[in-house]
C-alpha positions as CSV (number, residue, x, y, z in Angstrom):
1,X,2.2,-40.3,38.4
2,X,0.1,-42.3,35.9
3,X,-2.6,-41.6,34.2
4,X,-4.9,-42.8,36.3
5,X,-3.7,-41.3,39.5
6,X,-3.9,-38.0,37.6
7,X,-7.4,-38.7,36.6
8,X,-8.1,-39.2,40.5
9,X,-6.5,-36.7,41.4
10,X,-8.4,-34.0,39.9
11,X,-11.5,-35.6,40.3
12,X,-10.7,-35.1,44.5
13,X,-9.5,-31.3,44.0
14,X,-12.7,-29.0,43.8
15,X,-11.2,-26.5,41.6
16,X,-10.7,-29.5,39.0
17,X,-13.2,-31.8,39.4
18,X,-15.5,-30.6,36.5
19,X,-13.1,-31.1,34.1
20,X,-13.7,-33.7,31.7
21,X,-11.1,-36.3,31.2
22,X,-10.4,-38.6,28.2
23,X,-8.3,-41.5,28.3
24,X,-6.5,-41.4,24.6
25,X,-4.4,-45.4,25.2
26,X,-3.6,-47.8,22.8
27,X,-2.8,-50.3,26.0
28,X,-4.5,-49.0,28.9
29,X,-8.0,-48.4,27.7
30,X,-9.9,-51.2,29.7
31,X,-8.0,-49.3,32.8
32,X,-10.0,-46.3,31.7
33,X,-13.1,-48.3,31.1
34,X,-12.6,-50.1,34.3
35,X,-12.7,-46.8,36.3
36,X,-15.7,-44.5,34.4
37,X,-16.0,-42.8,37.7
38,X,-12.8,-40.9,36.7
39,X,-12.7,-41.0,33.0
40,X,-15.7,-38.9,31.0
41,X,-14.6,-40.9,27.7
42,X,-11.9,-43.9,27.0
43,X,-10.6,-43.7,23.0
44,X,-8.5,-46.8,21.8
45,X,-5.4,-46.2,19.5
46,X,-5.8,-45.6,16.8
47,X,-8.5,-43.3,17.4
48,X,-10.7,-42.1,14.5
49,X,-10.2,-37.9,14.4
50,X,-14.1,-37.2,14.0
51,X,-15.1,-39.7,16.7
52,X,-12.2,-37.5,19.1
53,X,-14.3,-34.3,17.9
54,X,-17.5,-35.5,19.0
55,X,-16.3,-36.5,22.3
56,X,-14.5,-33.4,23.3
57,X,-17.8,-31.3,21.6
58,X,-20.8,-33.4,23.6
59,X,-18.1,-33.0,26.9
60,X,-18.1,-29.2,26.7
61,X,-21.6,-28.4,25.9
């Protein structure tokens, strides 16, 4: 299973649909970005640590 078809397939399971889900990809971020119906956030690699704190933070509150 890919990412992606993980991604899917807890946004079609009720019990874990509201959990937020970041792509973290050095290669596959424009298959996150292409799909923002299943990813909250898409981070490239290398990621900057503070800008992976923010996300995570504004997604939980």
């Amino acid at each position: 299973m890919t990412g992606l078809e993980l991604a899917q397939a807890m946004r079609a399971d009720d019990e874990l649909s509201h959990i937020p889900v970041i792509l973290v990809s050095g290669a596959q971020g424009s298959i996150g970005r292409a799909h923002p119906n299943v990813f909250d956030a898409v981070l490239d690699k290398p990621y900057n640590e503070k800008k992976l704190i923010e996300t995570v933070s504004r997604l939980l509150s």
